[in-house]
Structures are given as C-alpha cells and as structure tokens.
Residue, then its C-alpha position, 0 to 999 in steps of 0.5 A: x456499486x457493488x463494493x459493500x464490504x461484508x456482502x462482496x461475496x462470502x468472507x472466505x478466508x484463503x488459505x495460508x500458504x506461506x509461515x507467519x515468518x514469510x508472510x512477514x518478510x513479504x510485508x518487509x519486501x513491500x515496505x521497502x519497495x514502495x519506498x524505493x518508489x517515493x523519492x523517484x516520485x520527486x523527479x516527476x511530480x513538476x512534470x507531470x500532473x497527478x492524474x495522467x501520472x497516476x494512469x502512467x504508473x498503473x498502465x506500465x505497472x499492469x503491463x509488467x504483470x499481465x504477461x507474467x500473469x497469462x505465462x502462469x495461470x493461462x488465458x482462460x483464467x484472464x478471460x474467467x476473471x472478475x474484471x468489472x469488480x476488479x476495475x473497481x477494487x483497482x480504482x479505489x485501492x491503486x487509482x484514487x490512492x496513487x492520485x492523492x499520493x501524488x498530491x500529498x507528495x506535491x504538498x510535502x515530501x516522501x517522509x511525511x507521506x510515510x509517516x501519516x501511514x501510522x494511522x492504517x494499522x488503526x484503520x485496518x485493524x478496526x475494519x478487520x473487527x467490523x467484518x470478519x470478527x477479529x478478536x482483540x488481544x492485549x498483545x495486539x493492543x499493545x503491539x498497535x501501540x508501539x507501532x504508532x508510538x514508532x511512527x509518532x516518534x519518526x515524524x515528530x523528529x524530520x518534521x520537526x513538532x507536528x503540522x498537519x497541511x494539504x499534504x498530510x490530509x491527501x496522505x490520509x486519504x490514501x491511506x484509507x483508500x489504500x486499507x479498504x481496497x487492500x482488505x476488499x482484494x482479498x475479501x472480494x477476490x476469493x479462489x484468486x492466486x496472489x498474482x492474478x489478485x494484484x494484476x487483476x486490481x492494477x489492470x483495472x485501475x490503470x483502465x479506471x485512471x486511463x478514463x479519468x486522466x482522458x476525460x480530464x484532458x478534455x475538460x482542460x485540466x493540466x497535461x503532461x509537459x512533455x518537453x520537460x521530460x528526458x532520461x532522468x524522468x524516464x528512469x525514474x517513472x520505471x523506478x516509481x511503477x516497478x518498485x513502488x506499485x509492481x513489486x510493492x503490490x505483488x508482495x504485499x497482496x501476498x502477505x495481506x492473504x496470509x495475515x490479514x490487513x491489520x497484522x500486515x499494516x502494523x509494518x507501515x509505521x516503519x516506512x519512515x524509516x526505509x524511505x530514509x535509508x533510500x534517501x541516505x543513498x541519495x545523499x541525505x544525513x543518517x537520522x538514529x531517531x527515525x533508525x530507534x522509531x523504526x526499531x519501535x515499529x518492528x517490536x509493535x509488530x512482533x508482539x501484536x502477534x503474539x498469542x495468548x494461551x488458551x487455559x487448560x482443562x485439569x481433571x481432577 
C-alpha cells in the first residue's frame, strides 16, 4: 500500500510556525469543534446508515476546503499534489475513523465515544517513540498520566463504573485510525502547508468513502431513508461536516505540525468535557465531576511539556 510508516518518505520535520502557546489554542479550537459535531451526529445516525454518512460528511466537508485551498495555493499546486497517497492517508484517518464513529455513536452516545479518547495519547505518543525517536521525560510521564486519570474520572462519572460494548470497541478503533492517519499527514505529506495537507486527506477520503458507500449499495447494503430527512437533518449534517470535520481537521493538522501527535493528543482527554458544555446547551445538567476531569487533563498537558533542563558544564 505504500503507507509503511518510517518509509513514506524521510521523517522531515516542518517547521514550527506558530509558539507552543498557538499551537495549544489550535488543538483547543479542534477539541471544541469536533465536539460541536458529536451531538449533531444523534439527529442523523436513525436516518442514515454509517457508510453513506460517512461519504456525505467528507463530500461536503472536501467541498468547503477545495475553493479555499485553489483561492490560496492556486491550481498548479492542486494538480502537483500527492493525490493517490492522499486518498489513502484520507481513508485511513477521516474515511474508516468517521465509519466507526458512526457505529460507535449508534451503540452509545456522544460522551462515551469522547471518553474512549483517553487511550490516543498512549497511542500517539508511542508511535512518536517508535518512529521519529522521541525521548521520554518524566514530565511527559507524568503529564500522560494526569490526562488519562482525567479522562478516566469523565467516564467513570457519566457512565456510571466502566462498561466496555460494541460502541466503546468501534470508538477504539477510530481512535486508532485517527492517531496513525493524524501522524502519516504530516510524516507522509512533507513541503505541504497545513490547509493543502487537511483538504488534501478530506478530498481523498471523501473520493474513498464515495466508492465504498456506492459500492456497498450495490450489494444491497442499507440506503438513506431519504424521507425521513427534513431541516433539522440538514442543519445538523452542515453542523456535523463544518465543525466536526472541517474545522476540527484544519485546526488540528495545524498544531499536529507543530507539536507533534502525542503533545497535540494529550488534549483529547478533555473532549468529555467540551461535549458536555455542548450538551448544557442543549439541555442537559451541568456535571462538576466531568468539569474537575477536564481540569485533570488541561494540567497533564501542561506539565508533559514541561522541559528538563539540560545540566551546565562548570569550569573550574
């Protein structure tokens, strides 16, 4: 397949453009974004089933980013781009992850999928050690630690002890899809600016997911219930494409070049807690419990970038 991930091409590090602090914002901005997105999911999952979704959000999500992408960068650049290593990059990270968020939302809800997000710090972090060398530290040791306690403590509290179904394992994958696609856009994509790297990977995972949801309906899998969509399914398709996948994507590729996955998911584990405020808005009581977990998490983050200092040579 071409995605071997040491050998995509050389481990090229971009370079930094923004400070730590922005690069921590974006990942906030991401955070809350894809957040936004979840409970807009709920009106849509009965209607439509998860391929033909999935193809949906990344056709409309690709097609909010092109014209912005050719207004910026210009044609030529489109056209010069990696497109066969994007569909594939794309269909790992946003295709197969946005059908198992589907199915992980279909078997639970917006929180729990949020929650099971405390394992992608693990996962992104040891995937940084295996390829490009990373160094642990015990800040980073212990930031990890806090983060996944805080994420722990989230679920723990709105799931009531700790139950692990169809919906959690589906969560578990995506997460994984997620991290390796996350880490593979930047490792994989070298020379790219942050907003040709994320429409890049959404073109080709809405192309990918295209191709599976038509070819899936002509095996006769399940199709769009089409009447059963009206205003309230539409709005919350725009919500779920603009903020869970456009935005969320643009702001995170954008600090994942600057801080690398395992730093950038350390802010995962405080998903619960923004899905929450969103669902507050919707209706649902305030919870302090998630609110300390997410408090958890926002400390792991800053202490696993915490630096050690280097020892001093003294000349006597």
């Amino acid at each position: 397949m071409g995605l071997q991930i040491a050998r995509i091409a050389p481990l090229r590090k971009v370079p930094p453009h923004v400070s730590p602090i922005k690069a921590n914002l974006l990942c906030l901005l991401s955070m809350l974004a894809w957040a936004a997105g979840l409970p807009a999911a709920e009106y849509l999952i009965d209607a439509i089933p998860p391929l033909p979704l999935t193809a949906l959000r990344m056709v409309l999500a690709a097609a909010l980013l092109l014209p912005l992408w050719w207004w910026q960068e210009g044609a030529g650049t489109i056209r010069r781009a990696p497109w066969v290593r994007g569909i594939l990059i794309g269909w790992l990270m946003l295709g197969m992850a946005g059908i198992l968020l589907v199915v992980a939302q279909a078997h639970s809800d917006p929180v729990t999928v949020a929650i099971v997000s405390a394992a992608m710090p693990v996962m992104g972090i040891t995937l940084e050690c295996m390829t490009t060398g990373r160094r642990v530290t015990l800040f980073l040791i212990f930031g990890l630690v806090l983060s996944i306690a805080g994420g722990v403590l989230a679920y723990a509290e709105s799931m009531g002890g700790f139950q692990f179904g169809i919906g959690a394992l589906a969560a578990l994958g995506l997460i994984a899809c997620y991290t390796l696609g996350s880490h593979l856009t930047i490792t994989g994509l070298p020379g790219m600016t942050p907003l040709g790297r994320c429409t890049l990977t959404l073109a080709g995972a809405a192309i990918a997911t295209t191709l599976v949801a038509a070819g899936g309906a002509i095996l006769g899998a399940p199709s769009v219930d089409w009447p059963a969509l009206g205003l309230r399914e539409g709005v919350a398709l725009l919500v779920f494409a603009l903020f869970g996948v456009t935005l969320a994507q643009l702001f995170w590729i954008s600090a994942i070049g600057n801080l690398g996955i395992g730093l950038a998911s350390l802010h995962m584990n405080a998903a619960p807690f923004y899905v929450m405020v969103f669902m507050v808005a919707l209706g649902a009581p305030w919870n302090w419990i998630q609110a300390a977990g997410a408090a958890i998490v926002a400390a792991g983050v800053m202490v696993a970038q915490i630096q050690p200092a280097k020892p001093s040579l003294r000349m006597n």
